[in-house]
N, C-alpha and C positions, 0 to 999 in steps of 0.2 A: 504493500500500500504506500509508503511512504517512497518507494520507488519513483513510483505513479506521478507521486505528487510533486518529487522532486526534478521529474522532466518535463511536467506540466512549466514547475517555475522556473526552468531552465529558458523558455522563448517569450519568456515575459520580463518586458527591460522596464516595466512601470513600475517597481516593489520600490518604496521606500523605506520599508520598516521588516522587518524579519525578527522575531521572537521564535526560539527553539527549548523548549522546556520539558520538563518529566513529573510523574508522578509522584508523591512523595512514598516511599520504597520501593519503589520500582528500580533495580538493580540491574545496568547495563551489561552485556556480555560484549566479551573482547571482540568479539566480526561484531556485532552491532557499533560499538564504539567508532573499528573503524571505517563503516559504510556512514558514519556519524562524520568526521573528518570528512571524508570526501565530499557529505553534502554542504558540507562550511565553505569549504574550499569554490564550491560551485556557487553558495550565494552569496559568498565576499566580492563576486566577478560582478554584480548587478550594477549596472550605470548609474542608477541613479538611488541607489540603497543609500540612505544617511543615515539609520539606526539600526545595528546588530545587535542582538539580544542570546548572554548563552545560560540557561538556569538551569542546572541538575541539584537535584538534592540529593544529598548522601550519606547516610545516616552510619556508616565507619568513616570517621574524622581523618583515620589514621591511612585510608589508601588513596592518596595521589598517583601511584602509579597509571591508575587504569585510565586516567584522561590522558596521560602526557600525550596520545597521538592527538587529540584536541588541542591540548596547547602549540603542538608541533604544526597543526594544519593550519592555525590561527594565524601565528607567529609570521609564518613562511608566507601568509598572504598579506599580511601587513609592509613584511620588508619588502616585499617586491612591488609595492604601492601598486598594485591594479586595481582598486578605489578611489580616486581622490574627491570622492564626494561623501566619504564615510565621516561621520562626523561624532557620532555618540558608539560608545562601546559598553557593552553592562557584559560582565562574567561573573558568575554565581558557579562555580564548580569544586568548589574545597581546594582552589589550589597550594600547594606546597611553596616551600621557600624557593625553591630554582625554578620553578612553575612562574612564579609571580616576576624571581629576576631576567627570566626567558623572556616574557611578554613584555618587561619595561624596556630592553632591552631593543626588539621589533617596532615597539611606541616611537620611538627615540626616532627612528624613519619615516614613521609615518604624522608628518605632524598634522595632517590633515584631522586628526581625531583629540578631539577639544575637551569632550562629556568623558568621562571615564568613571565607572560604576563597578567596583572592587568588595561589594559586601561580603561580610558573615569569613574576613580572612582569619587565619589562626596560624600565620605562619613567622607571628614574632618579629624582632626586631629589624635581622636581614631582609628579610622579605618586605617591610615598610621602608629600609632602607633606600629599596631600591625604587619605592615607587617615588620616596624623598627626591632622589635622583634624577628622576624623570621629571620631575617638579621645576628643577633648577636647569634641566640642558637643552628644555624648549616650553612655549606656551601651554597652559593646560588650562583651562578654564573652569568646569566643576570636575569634581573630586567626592565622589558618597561611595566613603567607608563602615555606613551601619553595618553594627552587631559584629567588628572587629576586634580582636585581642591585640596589645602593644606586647606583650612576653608572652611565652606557650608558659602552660601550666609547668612543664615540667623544668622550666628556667628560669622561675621563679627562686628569689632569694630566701632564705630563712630568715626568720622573724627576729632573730637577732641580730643580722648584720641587716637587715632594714631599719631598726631602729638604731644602729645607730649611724647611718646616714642621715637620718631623717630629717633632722632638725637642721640640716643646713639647706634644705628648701626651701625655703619659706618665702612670705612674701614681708618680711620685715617681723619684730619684734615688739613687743612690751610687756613690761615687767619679766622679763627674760622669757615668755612661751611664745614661739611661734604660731603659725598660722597651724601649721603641722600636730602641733602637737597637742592642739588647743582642739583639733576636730573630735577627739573623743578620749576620755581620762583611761581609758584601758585598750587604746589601740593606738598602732604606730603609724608611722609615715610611707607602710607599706602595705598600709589597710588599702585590699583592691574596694571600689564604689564599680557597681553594677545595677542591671533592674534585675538581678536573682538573689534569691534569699542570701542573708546573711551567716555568716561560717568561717571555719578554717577553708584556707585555698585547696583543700584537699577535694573540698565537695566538688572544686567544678570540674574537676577531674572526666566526669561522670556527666558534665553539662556542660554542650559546647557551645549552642546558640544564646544568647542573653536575649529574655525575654520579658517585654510589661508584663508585670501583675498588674491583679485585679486591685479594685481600691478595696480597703482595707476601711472595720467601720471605725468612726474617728476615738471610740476609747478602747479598741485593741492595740493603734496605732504606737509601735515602740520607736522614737525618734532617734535617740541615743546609739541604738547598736549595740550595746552591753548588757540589757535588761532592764532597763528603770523604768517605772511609769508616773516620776514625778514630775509633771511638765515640766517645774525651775528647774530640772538639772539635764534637760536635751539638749541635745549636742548642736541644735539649733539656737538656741539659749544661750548658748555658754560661748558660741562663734560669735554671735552679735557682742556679747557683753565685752569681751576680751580682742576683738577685731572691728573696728570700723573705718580706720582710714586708710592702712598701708596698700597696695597695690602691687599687683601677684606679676613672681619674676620668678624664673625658673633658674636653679643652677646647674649644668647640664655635668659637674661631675657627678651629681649623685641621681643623674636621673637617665637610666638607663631601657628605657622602653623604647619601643620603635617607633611610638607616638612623639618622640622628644624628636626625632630627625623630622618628622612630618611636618609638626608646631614651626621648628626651626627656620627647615625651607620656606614657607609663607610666609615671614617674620625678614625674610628678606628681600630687599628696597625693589630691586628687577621683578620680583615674583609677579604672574601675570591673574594668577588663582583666584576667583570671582565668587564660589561658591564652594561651601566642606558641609559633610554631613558625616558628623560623628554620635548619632542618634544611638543608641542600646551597645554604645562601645564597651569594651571592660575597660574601663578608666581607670587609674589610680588614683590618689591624694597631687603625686606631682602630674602626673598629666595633668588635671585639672588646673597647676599652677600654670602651667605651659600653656596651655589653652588661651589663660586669664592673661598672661605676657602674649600671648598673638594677637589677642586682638586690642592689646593697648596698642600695639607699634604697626601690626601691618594698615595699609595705606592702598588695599587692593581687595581687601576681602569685602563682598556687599551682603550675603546669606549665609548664616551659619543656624547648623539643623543640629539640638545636641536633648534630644527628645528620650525620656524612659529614666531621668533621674528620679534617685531614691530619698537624697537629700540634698539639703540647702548646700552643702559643702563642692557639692559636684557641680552647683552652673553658680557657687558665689564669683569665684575669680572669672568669671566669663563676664558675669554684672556690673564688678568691680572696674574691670577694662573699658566698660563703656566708657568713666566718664574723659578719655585720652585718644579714643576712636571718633577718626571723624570720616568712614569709607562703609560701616556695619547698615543697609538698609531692611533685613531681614534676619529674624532673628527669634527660633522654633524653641523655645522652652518647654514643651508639652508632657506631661507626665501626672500619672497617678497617683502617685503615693508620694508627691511635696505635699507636707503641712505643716506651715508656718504660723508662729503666733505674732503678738506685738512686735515684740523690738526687729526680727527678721523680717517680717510685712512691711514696717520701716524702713529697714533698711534697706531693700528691694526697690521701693517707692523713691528713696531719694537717689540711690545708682540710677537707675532709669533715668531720673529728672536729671541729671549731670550728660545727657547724651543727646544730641540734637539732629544725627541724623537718621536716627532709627524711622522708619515707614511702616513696617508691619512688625507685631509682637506678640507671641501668643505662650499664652500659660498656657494653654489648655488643661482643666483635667485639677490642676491646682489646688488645696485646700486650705483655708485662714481660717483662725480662731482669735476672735479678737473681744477683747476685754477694755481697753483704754480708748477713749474719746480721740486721743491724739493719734492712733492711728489712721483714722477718718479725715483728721484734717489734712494729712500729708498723703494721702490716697489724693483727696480730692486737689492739692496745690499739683499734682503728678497728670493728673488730669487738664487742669487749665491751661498749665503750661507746654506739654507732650508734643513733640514732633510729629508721634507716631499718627497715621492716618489709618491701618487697620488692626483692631484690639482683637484677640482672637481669646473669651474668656468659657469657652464652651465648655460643658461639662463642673466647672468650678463648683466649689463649696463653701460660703461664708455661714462660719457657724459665729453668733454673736453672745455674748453669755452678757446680760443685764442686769446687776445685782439691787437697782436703784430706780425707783419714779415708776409710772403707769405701765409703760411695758415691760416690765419684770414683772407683773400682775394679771399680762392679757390671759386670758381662757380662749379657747376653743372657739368659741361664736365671735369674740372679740374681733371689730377689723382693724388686724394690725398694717394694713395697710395703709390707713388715714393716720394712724398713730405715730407711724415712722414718716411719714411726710410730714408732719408736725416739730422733726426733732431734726429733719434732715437740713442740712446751711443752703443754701442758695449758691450755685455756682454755675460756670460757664466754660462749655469744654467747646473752641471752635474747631479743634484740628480734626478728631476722630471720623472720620469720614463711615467705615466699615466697624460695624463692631456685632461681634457673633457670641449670643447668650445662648445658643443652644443648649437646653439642659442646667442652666445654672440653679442654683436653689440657695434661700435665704434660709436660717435655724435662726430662730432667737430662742432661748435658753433650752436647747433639744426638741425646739418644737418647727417642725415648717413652717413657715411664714408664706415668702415668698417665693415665686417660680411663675415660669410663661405668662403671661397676660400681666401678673398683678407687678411687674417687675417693668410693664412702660412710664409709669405716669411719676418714677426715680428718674429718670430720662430725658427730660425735660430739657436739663443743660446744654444736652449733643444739640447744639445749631443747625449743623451741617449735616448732619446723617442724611445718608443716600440708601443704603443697605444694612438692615437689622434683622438678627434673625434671633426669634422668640421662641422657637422651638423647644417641646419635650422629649424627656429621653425617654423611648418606645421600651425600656423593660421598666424605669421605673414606676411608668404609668397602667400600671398590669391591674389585673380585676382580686387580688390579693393588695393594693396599694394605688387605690382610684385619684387621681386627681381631677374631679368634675366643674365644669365651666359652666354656669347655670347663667340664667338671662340678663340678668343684676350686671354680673364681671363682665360676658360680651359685648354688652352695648357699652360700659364704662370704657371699655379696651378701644373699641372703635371710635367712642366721642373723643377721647384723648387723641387720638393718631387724628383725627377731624382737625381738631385744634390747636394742636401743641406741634405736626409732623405733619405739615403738606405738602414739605420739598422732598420726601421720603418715594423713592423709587423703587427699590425692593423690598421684600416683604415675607421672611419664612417663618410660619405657623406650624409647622410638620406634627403631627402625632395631638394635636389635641384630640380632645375628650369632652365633643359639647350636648348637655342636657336642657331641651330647653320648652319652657310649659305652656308660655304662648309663642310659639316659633312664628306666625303668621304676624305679628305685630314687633316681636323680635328685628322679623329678616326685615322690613319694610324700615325701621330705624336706622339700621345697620348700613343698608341699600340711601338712602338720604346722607350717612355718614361718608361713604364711602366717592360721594359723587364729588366732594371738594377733596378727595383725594387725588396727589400722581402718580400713582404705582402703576409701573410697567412689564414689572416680572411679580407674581405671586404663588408661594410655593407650599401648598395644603398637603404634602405627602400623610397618608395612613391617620388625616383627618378621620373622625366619627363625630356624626352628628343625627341624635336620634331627639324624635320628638315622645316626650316623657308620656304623656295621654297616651296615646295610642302604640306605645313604643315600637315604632318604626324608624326605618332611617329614612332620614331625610336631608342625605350630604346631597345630592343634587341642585334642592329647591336652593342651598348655603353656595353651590357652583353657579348657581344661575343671579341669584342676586348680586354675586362677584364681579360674572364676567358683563351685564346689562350694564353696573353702574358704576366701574371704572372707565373713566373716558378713553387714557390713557394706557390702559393693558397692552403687552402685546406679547406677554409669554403667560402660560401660568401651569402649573407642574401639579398632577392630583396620580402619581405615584401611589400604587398599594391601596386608594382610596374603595370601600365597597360598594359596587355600581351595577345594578342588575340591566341586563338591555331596557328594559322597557323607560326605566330612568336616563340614561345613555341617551337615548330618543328623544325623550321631553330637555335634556340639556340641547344635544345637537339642535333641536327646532329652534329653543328659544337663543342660542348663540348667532344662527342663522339669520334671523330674524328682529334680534334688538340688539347686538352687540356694535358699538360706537364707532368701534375701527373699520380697520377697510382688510387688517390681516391679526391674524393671534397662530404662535406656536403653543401646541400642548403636548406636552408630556403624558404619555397615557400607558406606561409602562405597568404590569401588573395589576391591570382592573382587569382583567377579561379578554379571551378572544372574541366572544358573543358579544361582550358591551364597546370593544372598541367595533366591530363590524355594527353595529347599529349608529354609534356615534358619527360612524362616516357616511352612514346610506344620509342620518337625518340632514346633515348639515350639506351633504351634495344636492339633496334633493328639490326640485324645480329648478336647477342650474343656475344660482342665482350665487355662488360657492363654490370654488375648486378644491379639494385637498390632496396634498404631497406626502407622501410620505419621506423625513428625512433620518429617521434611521437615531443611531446611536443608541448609546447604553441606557436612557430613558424612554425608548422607544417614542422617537417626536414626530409629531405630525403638524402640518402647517395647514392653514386653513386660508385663503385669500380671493376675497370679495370682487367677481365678475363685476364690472361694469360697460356696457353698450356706448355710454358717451363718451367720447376719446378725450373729451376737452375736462367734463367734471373729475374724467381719473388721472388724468395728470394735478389735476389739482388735490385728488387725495395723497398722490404721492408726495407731494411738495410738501401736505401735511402732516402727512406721519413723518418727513426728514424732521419737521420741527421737531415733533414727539422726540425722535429720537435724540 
């Protein structure tokens, strides 16, 4: 079969992307391997190929052998440059150390290839050496080494002669402890930091990929790494109190990973390196320093992806570097199991504020537990001032603990919604352009508060918001853990975005959960709200909307007053939405027939084969409506309105350029 298919792509010079991948145990035999080569060989030849993709999974870490005719096939098509439109390279094969100095070596000729995608390596220092190397002897441009090791396991130091190196890493002094030594009172400066459980380096013996865990709930949460569960004495705690100023500098005798030549290269002035992703690395204490020294001094790096930290310690010196970088426009913090209290959420907040040309920033996933007034103020001073235009705060967790005044007293019915707008300052955020709350949730003293809808009318400040997305997280919203939207919160939700958000362009609701007992008086509010709105893309995935009397659903009639009374729509996404055909039908007619525009793309991925075949009979029918099909991963379909006078539709198009 794959015969077949490889002399099929053998007389097609149109491929510009080529992906070749396996199953995950799926175990190559040697003639497969290399009828495997030769088909490399044959579609590295493609004219106009600009992305090669090579992924095996290999669940024995320990056998490079069985690729080397891969790498051999690769190599030898690199050096003889018969691509030079090749541009991005991804190799996912477990390669070995001579494996990885082979192909840096082939690179080195081929400089047409800019993107290089090196994941999940384990072949230690040498082997980053050499990609060090390649770094420096011509242009490379991004560089994603997720889920790499800087040392193999097995050359690793003993915990003696790591300590006592240790203390001469550091990123400066006081009161005689370093930064090193100050990360945790019973580990050294050759504690490895990963997203796997915590242990002697013995365990990972046994564990080769580093992988996110799951969140953890916030009073099992051990910060420390030694065992304490006394918040004042985490290791997050004890870095804030004992480090705030110094700024992180690597001293390359005692720091002996392969990450230290990687950090290095990019650290110097010719480096052309635009993008790193060192996402679910096995990082050390000094890598991290090194890291935090890269991105004070380089002057070339714009994106840096360092996603799957465990603690503060792992992206402090990366924060710390901001405030002496002036080239970082991207910048992936994301991870589950950061939880910071006061003085760290501080001092977070004031790093950040020291950096002016950050653009996008994303905690993702994040958690704060905050107790002090003053943390708020200086969130919000982070806020007014922030260069950043897109905030990426999805999934986060503010749990607030209130020991004092009316809300330390709400109950249950209580709306602590109006309570905390009461105590909330007034301010003014004009930068944030993009900001993504998907999933976030408010606790005040263990209890939920806020989340989706009740989490706009805090929001006020963003000026400029173009694109907001409100969405809930689809497990935590399960029929063991309801979070219901009754008539009272949607029309609140909508008069607000009415009044406070009419330069607001997009717009994601994904996964509510709406109950609603006069839906017909409801949607007809909603539908008035919505008509002084400019939303142009609107994105209702795995929406539910049932009407409580009669308990039916009724996400269609909530589709139709959408798409009638947005003037400006011209995308809207109902992904996973439940749509019986005959419903499907009554949307198609009424989009057909009252919808303002002159075209709308929808996204109609996962309602149905039967409810999209009706969707399209209704809305083509009396020809008054064309629909396309344009394909991709949400399966989109464009819809665009026939008209007979040549003269009023060049005038619609003129119209919709304005829209746009």
């Amino acid at each position: 079969m794959l015969d077949v298919f490889f002399s099929s792509l053998a007389v097609n010079d149109s491929v510009r992307l080529m992906k070749i991948s396996s199953l995950l145990g799926h175990e190559f035999t040697l003639s497969e391997m290399e009828r495997l080569a030769k088909y490399i060989k044959t579609t590295l030849k493609k004219p106009r190929l600009h992305t090669f993709e090579l992924v095996i999974t290999c669940l024995d870490d320990t056998a490079h052998d069985r690729f080397q005719c891969l790498v051999e096939a690769l190599s030898e098509s690199l050096e003889e440059m018969c691509n030079p439109t090749l541009n991005k390279l991804v190799l996912d094969i477990n390669l070995g150390t001579e494996q990885v100095q082979h192909v840096c070596r082939a690179l080195e000729l081929a400089s047409n290839v800019t993107v290089l995608h090196l994941p999940h390596l384990g072949c230690g220092r040498e082997g980053l050496r050499a990609v060090a190397d390649l770094i420096r002897s011509r242009p490379l441009v991004a560089l994603n080494l997720a889920g790499s090791w800087g040392t193999r396991p097995e050359d690793q130091p003993s915990s003696s002669s790591g300590s006592s190196g240790g203390a001469s890493c550091s990123v400066g002094t006081i009161g005689g402890k370093s930064l090193l030594s100050s990360v945790s009172p019973k580990t050294n400066c050759s504690y490895y930091f990963s997203s796997l459980p915590r242990g002697a380096l013995g365990a990972y013996r046994s564990i080769t990929r580093p992988a996110t865990l799951p969140r953890q709930p916030l009073h099992q949460i051990v910060l420390d790494g030694y065992g304490t569960t006394d918040p004042k004495r985490n290791s997050d705690s004890i870095l804030f109190q004992r480090l705030f100023h110094p700024m992180p500098s690597c001293d390359p005798n005692f720091h002996s990973s392969g990450f230290h030549d990687i950090f290095e290269a990019i650290r110097d002035p010719l480096c052309k390196l635009r993008s790193l992703n060192v996402s679910k690395c096995l990082l050390a204490a000094e890598d991290a320093l090194c890291l935090g020294e890269t991105v004070r001094k380089s002057r070339c790096l714009d994106a840096l992806r360092l996603e799957g930290g465990t603690r503060l310690a792992e992206v402090l010196p990366v924060l710390l570097g901001l405030a002496e970088n002036t080239s970082l426009q991207l910048l992936d913090l994301g991870s589950q199991r950061l939880t910071l209290e006061d003085g760290p959420t501080q001092l977070v907040c004031q790093a950040l504020d020291k950096n002016s040309s950050l653009r996008l920033l994303s905690l993702e996933g994040w958690s704060f537990k905050i107790e002090e007034e003053g943390s708020l103020a200086v969130f919000l001073a982070f806020l007014q001032s922030t260069s950043v235009r897109d905030l990426v705060l999805a999934n986060c967790r503010l749990h607030l603990a209130i020991h004092d005044g009316r809300l330390s007293r709400l109950g249950r019915q209580d709306d602590s919604v109006a309570e905390l707008l009461t105590v909330l300052p007034n301010f003014v955020c004009p930068g944030i352009i993009f900001l993504r709350l998907g999933g976030f949730q408010v606790t005040i003293n263990d209890r939920l508060a806020l989340q989706g809808p009740h989490l706009l009318p805090f929001l006020r400040g963003f000026t400029r918001l173009s694109d907001l997305d409100l969405s809930l997280d689809k497990g935590m919203n399960s029929d063991a853990n309801p979070f219901v939207i009754d008539d009272k919160t949607l029309i609140n939700f909508f008069q607000t975005l009415s009044l406070h958000f009419r330069t607001l362009q997009s717009l994601k609701i994904a996964n509510w959960k709406i109950c609603l007992d006069d839906y017909e008086r409801t949607l007809r509010v909603i539908g008035r709200c919505l008509k002084t709105c400019s939303l142009s893309y609107l994105k209702v995935n795995g929406i539910i909307v049932t009407d409580t009397m009669h308990r039916t659903g009724i996400e269609h009639m909530f589709l139709q007053t959408a798409t009638t009374n947005l003037n400006y729509l011209s995308w809207i996404s109902i992904v996973a939405v439940s749509l019986s055909p005959i419903q499907t039908t009554g949307l198609g007619k009424c989009i057909r027939e009252r919808f303002p525009g002159s075209v709308l793309e929808i996204s109609a991925k996962d309602i149905g084969a039967e409810a999209t075949k009706s969707l399209v009979a209704a809305l083509e029918e009396g020809g008054k409506t064309e629909v396309t099909f344009l394909g991709g991963p949400s399966f989109n379909l464009k819809m665009t309105r026939l008209l007979k006078n040549q003269k009023l539709k060049g005038k619609f198009r003129r119209f919709t350029s304005l829209k746009e």
